[in-house]
N, C-alpha and C positions, 0 to 999 in steps of 0.2 A: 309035263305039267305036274305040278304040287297040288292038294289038294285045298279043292277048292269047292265051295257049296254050290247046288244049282243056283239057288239064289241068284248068287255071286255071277257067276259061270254068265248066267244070263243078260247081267251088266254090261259083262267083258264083250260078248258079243255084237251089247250094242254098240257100245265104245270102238271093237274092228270094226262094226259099219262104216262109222263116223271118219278112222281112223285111212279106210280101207281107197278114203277119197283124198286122202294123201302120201298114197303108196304105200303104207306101211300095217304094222299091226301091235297091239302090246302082248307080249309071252308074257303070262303069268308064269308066276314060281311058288309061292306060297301066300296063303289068306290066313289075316292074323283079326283079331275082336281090336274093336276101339271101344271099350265098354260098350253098355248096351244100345248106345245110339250109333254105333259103325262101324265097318270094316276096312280094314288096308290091303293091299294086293302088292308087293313085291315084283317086279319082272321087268319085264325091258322094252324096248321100243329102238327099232335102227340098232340094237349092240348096246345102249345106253342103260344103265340101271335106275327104273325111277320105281313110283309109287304108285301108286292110285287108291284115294283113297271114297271112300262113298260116305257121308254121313247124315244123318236127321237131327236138325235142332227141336229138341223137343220139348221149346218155349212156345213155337207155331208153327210147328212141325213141317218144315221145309227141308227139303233135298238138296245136298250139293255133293258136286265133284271136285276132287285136286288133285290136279297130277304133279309130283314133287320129283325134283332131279336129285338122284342121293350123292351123286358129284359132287354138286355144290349147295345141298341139304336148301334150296331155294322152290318156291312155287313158279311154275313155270306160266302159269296164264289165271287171272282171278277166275274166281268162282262165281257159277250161279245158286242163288238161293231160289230153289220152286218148289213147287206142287209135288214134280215127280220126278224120281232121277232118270227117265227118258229125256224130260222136257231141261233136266240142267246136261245132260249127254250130247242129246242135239244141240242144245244153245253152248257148247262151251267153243272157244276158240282153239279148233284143232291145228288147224294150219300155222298158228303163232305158234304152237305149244314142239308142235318137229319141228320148225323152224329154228327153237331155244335150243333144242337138243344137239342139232347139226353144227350151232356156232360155236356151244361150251365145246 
């Protein structure tokens, strides 16, 4: 693993929970800034290179998740805009999102 912030690290974790109920898991590789409102994570999912990205709009300060296939530079499943990135983690559609992975 590349480094990555606790922060960060603690996201990931929850995303394998999520992730962990469709057999699989995301390898980080490296966490990069998206200016001050977020982070990107790099790594992979099944052998696949995608992204994962966390960020805060901080017009009203909602959380969302993306997971991006850098395959084919496409989002893989929309976003939730919430409260908190547990609550867009949990809500996001995992099982579409390895589903997209396995067909590209």
């Amino acid at each position: 693993m590349g480094t990555i912030t606790a922060g960060t690290a603690a996201l990931i974790q929850l995303v394998n929970t999520e992730l962990a109920n469709n057999g699989t898991e995301f390898v980080p590789a490296i966490e990069s800034a998206m200016g001050p409102f977020g982070t990107s994570v790099t790594g992979s999912i099944k052998g696949h290179p995608v992204r994962l990205d966390f960020g805060i709009n901080p017009a009203n300060d909602r959380r969302a998740v993306n997971l991006f296939d850098l395959r084919t530079k496409q989002v893989l499943a929309e976003r939730l805009a919430v409260s908190t990135f547990q609550e867009s983690i949990t809500g996001y559609p995992w099982a579409v999102t390895v589903a997209a992975l396995v067909l590209v």
